[in-house]
DRENPA-3360 file (N, C-alpha, C; in nm, 2 decimals, always signed):
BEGIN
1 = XXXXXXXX = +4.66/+2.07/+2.57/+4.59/+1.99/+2.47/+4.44/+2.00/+2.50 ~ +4.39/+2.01/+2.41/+4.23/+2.03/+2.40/+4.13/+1.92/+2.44 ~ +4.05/+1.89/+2.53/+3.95/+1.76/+2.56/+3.87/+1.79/+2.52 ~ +3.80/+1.66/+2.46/+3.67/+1.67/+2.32/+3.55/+1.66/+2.42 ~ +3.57/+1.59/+2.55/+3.49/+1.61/+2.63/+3.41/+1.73/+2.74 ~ +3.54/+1.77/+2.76/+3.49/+1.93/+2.82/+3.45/+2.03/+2.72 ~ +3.53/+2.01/+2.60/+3.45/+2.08/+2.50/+3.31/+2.09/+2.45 ~ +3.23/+1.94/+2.46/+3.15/+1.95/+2.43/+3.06/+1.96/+2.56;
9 = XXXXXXXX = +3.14/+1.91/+2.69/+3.06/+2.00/+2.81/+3.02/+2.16/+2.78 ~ +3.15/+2.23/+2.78/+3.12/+2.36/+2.75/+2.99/+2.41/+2.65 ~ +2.99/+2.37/+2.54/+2.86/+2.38/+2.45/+2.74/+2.32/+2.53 ~ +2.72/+2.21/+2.57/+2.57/+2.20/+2.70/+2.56/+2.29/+2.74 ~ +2.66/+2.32/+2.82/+2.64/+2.44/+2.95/+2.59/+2.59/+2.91 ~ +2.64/+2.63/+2.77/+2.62/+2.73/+2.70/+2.52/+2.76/+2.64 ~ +2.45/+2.60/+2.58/+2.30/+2.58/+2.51/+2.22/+2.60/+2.68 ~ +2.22/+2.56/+2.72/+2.15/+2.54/+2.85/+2.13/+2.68/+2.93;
17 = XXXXXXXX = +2.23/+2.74/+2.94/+2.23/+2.85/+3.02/+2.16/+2.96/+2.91 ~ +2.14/+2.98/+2.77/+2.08/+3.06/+2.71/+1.91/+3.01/+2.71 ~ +1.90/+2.90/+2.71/+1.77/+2.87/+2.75/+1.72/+2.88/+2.86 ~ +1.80/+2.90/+2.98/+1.73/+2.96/+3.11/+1.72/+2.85/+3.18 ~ +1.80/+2.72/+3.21/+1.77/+2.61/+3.23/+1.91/+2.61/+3.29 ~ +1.98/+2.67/+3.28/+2.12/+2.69/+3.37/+2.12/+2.80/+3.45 ~ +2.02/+2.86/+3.49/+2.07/+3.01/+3.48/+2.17/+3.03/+3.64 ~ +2.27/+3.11/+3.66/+2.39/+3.11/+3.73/+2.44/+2.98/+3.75;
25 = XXXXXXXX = +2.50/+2.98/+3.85/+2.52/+2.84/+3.89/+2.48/+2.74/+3.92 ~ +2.37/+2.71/+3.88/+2.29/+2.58/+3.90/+2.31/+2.47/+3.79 ~ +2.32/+2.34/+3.83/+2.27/+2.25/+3.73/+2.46/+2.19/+3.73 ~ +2.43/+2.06/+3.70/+2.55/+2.02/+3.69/+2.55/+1.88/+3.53 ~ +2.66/+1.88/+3.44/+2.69/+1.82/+3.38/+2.84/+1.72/+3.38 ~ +2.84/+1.62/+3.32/+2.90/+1.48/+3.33/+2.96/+1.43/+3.20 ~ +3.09/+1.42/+3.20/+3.12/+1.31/+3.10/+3.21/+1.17/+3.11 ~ +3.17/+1.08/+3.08/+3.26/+0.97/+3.07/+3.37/+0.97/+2.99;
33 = XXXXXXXX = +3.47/+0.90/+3.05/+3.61/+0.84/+2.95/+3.60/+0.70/+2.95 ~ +3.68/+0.67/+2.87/+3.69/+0.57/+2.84/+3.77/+0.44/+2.98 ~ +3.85/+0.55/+3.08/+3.89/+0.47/+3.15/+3.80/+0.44/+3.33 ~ +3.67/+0.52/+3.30/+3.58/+0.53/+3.33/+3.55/+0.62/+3.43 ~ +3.71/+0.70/+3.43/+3.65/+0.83/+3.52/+3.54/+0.91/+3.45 ~ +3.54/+1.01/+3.53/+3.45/+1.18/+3.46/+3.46/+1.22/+3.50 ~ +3.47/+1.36/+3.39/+3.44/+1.51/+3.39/+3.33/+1.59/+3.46 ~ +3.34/+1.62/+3.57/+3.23/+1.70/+3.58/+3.24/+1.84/+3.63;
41 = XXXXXXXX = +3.13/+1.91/+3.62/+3.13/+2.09/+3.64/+3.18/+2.13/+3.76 ~ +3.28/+2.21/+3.83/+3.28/+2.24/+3.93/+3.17/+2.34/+4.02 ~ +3.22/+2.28/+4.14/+3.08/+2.33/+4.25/+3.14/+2.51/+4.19 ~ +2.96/+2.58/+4.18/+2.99/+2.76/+4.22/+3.05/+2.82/+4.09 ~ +3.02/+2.75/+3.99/+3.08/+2.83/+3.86/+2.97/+2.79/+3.76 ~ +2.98/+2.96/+3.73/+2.88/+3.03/+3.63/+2.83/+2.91/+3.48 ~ +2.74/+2.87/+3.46/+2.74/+2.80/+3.33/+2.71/+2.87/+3.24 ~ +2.72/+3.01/+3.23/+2.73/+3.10/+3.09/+2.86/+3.12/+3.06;
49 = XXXXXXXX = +2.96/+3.12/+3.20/+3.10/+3.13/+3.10/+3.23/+3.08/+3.15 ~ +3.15/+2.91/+3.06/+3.26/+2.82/+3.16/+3.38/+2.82/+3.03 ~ +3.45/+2.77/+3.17/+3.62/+2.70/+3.08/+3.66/+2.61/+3.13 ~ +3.81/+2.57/+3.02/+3.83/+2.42/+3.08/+3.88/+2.41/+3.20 ~ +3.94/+2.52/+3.31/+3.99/+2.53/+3.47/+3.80/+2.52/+3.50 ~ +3.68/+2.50/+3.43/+3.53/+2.43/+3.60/+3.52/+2.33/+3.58 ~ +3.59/+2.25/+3.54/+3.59/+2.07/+3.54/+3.69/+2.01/+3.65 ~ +3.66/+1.92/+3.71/+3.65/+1.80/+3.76/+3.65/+1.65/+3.76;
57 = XXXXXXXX = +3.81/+1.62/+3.75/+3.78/+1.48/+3.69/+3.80/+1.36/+3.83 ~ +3.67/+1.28/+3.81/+3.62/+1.21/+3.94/+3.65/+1.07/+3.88 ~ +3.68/+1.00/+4.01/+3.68/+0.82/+3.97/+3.53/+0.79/+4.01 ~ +3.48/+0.70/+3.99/+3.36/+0.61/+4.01/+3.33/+0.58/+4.17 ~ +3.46/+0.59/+4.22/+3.44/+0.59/+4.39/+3.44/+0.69/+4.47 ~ +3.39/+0.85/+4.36/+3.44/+0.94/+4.44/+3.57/+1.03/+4.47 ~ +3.65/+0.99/+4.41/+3.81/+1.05/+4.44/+3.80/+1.13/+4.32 ~ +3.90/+1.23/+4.38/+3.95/+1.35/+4.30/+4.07/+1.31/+4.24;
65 = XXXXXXXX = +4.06/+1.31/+4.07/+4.19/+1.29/+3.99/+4.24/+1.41/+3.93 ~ +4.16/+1.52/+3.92/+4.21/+1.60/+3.90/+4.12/+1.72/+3.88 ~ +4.20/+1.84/+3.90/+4.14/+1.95/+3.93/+4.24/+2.09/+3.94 ~ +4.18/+2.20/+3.92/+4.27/+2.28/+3.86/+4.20/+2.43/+3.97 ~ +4.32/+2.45/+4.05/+4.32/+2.56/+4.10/+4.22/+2.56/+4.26 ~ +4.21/+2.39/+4.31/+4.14/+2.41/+4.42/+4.00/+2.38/+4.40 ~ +3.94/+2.36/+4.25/+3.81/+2.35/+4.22/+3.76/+2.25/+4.27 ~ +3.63/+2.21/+4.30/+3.57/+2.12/+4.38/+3.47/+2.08/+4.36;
73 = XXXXXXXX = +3.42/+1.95/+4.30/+3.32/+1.90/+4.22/+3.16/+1.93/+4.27 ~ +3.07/+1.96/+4.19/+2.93/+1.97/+4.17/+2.92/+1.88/+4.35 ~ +2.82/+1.95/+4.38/+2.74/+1.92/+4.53/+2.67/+1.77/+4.49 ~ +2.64/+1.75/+4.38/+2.55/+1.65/+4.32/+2.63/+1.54/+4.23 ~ +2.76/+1.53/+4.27/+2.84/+1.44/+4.21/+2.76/+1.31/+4.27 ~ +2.74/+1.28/+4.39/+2.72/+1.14/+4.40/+2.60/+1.07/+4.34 ~ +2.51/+1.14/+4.31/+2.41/+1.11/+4.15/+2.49/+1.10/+4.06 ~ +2.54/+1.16/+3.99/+2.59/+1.10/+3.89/+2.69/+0.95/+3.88;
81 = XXXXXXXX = +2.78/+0.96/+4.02/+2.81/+0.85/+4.02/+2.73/+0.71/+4.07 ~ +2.61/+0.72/+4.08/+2.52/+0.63/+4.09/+2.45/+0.61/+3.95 ~ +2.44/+0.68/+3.91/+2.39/+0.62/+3.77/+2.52/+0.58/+3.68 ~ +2.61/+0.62/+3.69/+2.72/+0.58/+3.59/+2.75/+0.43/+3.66 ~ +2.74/+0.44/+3.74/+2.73/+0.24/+3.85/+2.60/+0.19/+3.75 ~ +2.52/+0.23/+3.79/+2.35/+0.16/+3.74/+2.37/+0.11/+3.59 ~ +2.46/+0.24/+3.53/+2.36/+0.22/+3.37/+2.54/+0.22/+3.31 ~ +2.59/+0.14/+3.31/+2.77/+0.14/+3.23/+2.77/+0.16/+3.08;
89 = XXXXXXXX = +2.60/+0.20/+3.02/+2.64/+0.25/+2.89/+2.62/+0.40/+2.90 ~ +2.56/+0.47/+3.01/+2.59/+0.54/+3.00/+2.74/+0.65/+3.01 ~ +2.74/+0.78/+2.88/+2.85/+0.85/+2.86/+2.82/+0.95/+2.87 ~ +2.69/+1.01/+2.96/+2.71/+1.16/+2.97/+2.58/+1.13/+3.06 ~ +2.60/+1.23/+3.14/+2.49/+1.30/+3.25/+2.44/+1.42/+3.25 ~ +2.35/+1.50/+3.21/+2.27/+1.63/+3.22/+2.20/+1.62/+3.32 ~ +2.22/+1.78/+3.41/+2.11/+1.85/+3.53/+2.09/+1.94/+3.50 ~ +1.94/+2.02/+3.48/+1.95/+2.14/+3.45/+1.83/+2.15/+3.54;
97 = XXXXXXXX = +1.76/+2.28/+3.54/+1.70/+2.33/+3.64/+1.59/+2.43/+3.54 ~ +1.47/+2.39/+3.51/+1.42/+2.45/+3.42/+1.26/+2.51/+3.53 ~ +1.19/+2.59/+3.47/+1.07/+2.66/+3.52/+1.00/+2.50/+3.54 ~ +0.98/+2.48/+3.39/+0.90/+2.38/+3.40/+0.89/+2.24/+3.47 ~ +1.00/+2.21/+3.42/+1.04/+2.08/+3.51/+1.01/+2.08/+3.71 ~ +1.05/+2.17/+3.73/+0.95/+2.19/+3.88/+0.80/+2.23/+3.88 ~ +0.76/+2.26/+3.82/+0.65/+2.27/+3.80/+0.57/+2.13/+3.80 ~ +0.62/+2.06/+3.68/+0.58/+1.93/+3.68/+0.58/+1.85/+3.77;
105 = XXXXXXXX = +0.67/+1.84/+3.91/+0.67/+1.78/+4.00/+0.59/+1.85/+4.12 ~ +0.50/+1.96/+4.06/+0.42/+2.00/+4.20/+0.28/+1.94/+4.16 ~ +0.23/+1.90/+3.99/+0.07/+1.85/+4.00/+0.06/+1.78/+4.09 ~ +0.11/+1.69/+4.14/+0.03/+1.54/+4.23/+0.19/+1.55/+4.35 ~ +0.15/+1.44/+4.43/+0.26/+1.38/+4.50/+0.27/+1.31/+4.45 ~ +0.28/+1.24/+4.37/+0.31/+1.05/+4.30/+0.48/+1.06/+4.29 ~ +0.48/+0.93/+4.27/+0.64/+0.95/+4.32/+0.68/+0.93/+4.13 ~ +0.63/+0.94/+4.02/+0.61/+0.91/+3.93/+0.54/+1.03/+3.83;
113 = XXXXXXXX = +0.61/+1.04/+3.75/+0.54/+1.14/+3.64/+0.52/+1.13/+3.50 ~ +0.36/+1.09/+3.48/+0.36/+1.07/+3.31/+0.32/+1.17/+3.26 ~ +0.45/+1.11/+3.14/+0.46/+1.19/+3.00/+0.35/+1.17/+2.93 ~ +0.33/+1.31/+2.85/+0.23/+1.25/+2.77/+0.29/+1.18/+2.59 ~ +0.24/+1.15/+2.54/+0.24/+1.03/+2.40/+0.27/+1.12/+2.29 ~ +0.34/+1.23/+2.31/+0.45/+1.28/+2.22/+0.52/+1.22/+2.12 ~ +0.55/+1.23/+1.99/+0.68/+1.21/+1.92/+0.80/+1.22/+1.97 ~ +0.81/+1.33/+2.05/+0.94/+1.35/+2.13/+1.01/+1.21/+2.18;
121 = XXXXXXXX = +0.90/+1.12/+2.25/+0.97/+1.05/+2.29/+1.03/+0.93/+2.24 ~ +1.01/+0.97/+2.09/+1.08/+0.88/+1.99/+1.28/+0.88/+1.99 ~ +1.29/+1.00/+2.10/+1.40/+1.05/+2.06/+1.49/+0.97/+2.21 ~ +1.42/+0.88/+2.30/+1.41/+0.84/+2.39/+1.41/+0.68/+2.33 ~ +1.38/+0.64/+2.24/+1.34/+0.52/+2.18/+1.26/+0.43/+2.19 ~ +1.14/+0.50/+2.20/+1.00/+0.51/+2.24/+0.92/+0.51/+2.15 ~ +0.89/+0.38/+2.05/+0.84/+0.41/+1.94/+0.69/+0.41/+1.90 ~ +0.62/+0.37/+2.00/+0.51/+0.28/+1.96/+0.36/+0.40/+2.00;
129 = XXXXXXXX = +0.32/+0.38/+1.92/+0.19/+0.48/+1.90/+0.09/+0.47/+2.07 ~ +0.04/+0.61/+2.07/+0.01/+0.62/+2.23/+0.10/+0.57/+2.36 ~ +0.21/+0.58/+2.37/+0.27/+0.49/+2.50/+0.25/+0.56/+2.61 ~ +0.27/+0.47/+2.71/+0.21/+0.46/+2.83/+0.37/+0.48/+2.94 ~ +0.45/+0.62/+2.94/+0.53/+0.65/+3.01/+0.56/+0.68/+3.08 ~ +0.64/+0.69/+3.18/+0.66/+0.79/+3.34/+0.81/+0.79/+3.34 ~ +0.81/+0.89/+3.48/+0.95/+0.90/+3.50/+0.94/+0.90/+3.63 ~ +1.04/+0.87/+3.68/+1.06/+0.87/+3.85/+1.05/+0.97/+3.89;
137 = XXXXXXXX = +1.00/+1.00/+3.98/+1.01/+1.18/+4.08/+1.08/+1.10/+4.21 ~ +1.17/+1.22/+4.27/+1.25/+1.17/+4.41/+1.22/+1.31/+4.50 ~ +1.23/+1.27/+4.61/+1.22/+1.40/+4.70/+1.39/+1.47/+4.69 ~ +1.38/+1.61/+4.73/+1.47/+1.68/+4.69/+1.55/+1.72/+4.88 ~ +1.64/+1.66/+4.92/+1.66/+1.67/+5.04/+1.78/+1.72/+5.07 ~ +1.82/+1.80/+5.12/+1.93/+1.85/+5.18/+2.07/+1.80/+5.15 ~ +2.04/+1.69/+5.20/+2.16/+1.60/+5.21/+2.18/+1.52/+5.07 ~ +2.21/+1.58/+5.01/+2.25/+1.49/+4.83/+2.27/+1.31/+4.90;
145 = XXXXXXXX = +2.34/+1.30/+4.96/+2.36/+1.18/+4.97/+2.24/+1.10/+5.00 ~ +2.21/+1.17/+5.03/+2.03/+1.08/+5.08/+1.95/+1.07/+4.96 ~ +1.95/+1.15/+4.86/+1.86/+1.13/+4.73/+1.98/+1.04/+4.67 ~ +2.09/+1.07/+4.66/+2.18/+0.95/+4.56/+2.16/+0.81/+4.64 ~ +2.13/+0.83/+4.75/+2.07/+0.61/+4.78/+1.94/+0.61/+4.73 ~ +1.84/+0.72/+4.75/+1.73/+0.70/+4.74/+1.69/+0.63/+4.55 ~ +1.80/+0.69/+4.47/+1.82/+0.66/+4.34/+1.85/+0.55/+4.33 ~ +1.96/+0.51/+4.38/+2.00/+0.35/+4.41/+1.92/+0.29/+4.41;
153 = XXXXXXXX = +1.83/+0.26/+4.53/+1.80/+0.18/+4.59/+1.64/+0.13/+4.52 ~ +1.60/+0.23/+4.43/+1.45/+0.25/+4.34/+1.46/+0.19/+4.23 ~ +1.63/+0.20/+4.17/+1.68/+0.20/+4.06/+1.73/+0.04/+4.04 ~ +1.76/-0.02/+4.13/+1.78/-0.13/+4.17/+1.65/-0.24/+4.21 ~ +1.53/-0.18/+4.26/+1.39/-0.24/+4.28/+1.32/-0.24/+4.14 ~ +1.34/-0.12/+4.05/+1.28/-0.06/+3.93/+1.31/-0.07/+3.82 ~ +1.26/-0.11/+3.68/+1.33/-0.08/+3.58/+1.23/+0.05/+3.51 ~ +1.28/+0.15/+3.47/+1.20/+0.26/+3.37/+1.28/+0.27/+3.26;
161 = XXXXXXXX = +1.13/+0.32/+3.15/+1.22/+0.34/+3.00/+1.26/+0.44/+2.98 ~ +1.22/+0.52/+3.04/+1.31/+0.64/+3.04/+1.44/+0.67/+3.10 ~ +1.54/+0.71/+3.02/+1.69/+0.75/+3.07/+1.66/+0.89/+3.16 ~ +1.63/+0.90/+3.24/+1.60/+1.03/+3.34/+1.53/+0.98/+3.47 ~ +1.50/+1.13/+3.54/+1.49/+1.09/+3.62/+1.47/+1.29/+3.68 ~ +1.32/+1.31/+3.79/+1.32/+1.43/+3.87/+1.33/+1.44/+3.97 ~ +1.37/+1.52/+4.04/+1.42/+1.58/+4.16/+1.30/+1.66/+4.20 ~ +1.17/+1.66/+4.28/+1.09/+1.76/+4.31/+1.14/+1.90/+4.31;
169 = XXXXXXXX = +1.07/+1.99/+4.28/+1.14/+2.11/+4.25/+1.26/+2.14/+4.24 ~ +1.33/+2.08/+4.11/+1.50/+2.09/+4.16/+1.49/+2.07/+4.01 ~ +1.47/+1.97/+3.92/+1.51/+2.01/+3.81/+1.53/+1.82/+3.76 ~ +1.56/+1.82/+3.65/+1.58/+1.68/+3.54/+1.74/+1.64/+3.53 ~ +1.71/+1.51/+3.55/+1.89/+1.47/+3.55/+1.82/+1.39/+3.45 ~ +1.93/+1.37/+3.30/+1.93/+1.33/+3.19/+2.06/+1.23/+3.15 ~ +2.04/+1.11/+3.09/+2.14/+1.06/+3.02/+2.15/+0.98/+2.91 ~ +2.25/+0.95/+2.85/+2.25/+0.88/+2.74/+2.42/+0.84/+2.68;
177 = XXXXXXXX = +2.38/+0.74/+2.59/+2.51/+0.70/+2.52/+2.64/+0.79/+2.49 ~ +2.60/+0.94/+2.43/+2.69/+0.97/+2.42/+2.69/+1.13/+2.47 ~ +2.75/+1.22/+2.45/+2.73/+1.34/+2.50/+2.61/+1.44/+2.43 ~ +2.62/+1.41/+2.31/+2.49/+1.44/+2.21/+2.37/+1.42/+2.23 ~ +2.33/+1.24/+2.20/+2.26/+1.24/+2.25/+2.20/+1.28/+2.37 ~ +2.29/+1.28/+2.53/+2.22/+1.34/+2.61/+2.15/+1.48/+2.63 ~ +2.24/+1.58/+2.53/+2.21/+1.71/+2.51/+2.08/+1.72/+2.39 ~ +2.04/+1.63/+2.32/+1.94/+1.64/+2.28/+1.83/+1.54/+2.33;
185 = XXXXXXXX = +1.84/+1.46/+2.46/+1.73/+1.46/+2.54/+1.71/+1.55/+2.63 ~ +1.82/+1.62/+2.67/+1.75/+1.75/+2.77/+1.63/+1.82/+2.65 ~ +1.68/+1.85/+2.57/+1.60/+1.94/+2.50/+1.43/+1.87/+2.45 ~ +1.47/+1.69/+2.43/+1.33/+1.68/+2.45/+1.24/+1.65/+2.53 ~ +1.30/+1.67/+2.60/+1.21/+1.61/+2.80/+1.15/+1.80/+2.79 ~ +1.27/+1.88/+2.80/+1.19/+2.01/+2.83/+1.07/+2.04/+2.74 ~ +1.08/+1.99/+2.64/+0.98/+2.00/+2.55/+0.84/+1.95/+2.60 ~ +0.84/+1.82/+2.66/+0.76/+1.77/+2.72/+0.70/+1.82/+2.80;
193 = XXXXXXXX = +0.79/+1.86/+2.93/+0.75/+1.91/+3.06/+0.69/+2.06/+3.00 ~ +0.70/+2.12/+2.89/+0.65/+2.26/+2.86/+0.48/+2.21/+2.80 ~ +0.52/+2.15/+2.71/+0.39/+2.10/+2.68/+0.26/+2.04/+2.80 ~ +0.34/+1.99/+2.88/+0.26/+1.93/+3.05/+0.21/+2.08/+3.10 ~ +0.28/+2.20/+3.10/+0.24/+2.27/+3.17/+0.12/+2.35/+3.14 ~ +0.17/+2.39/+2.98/+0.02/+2.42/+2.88/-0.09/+2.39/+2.88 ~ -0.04/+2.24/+2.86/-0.22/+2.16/+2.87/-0.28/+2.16/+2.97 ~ -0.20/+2.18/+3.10/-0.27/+2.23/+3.24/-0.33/+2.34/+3.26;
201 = XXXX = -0.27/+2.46/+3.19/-0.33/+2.60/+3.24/-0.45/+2.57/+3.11 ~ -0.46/+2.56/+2.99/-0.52/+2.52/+2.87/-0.66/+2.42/+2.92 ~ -0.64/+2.34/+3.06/-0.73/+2.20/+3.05/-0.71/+2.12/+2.91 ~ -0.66/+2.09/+2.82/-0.66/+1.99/+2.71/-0.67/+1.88/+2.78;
% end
């Protein structure tokens, strides 16, 4: 029987990997059910030609519900399962791993990165003419586990309007209500972070 969830995993991973923002095995994707597990990418498989045996279905505490052939979830499951704690509307998680998006987290050290006053970020629900945005930047450390408290623990001190969040040279974790919309916020954050890079080399 066919899952409407991995399916439309598959199409992320497929949009994403032709854009160069998945390229081999990098980057990991998320979906919620209703009974609040998820789906997510298995660790070491290609995101140009996944199927339904590179999923992963995880409980909220970490346990393996199911899995097919020994597969073994994304290295960066425990992000995800901290935001799906933090944020219970969220239904989907995006990681991708783009040029730009590390780029953006080399201008400054700030632990914080603003966006510039885009339209884009209407798509964010960000409506209001000139706004005054950022996103969190986290250090990118070895130990996954150490950046998933570091998420916690910020995320729990902090409220941001932005559904995201960067990883210093590592790339954008994205989410949102449903699996769509999150696949069309990856696409408008990279927009952003492309735009950031331009106006740098540009000076605008």
């Amino acid at each position: 029987m066919s899952n409407p969830h991995i399916e439309q995993l598959i199409h992320a991973a497929t949009t994403f990997y032709r854009n160069g923002w998945m390229v081999g095995t990098s980057g990991n994707l998320s979906a919620r059910q209703d009974d609040d597990s998820f789906w997510i990418t298995a660790s070491g498989r290609s995101k140009g030609t996944m199927s339904s045996h590179d999923f992963v279905r995880m409980s909220l505490s970490g346990e393996i519900l199911e899995a097919v052939d020994g597969a073994r979830p994304s290295a960066e499951t425990s992000i995800h399962q901290v935001i799906y704690t933090r944020f219970p509307r969220a239904r989907a998680i995006y990681h991708v791993h783009s040029v730009e998006g590390n780029l953006v987290t080399s201008f400054n050290d700030s632990d914080e990165a603003e966006l510039p006053p885009l339209e884009m970020l209407k798509g964010f629900q960000i409506m209001e003419e000139q706004p005054k945005v950022t996103i969190p930047v986290f250090q990118n450390h070895s130990d996954v586990a150490r950046i998933a408290r570091e998420i916690h623990s910020r995320f729990q001190a902090q409220q941001f309007r932005m559904p995201a969040l960067l990883i210093r040279k590592h790339g954008v974790t994205v989410w949102g209500e449903t699996q769509e919309e999150a696949l069309n916020r990856v696409e408008l954050i990279e927009y952003l972070f492309k735009y950031m890079v331009l106006a740098r080399q540009l000076k605008l």
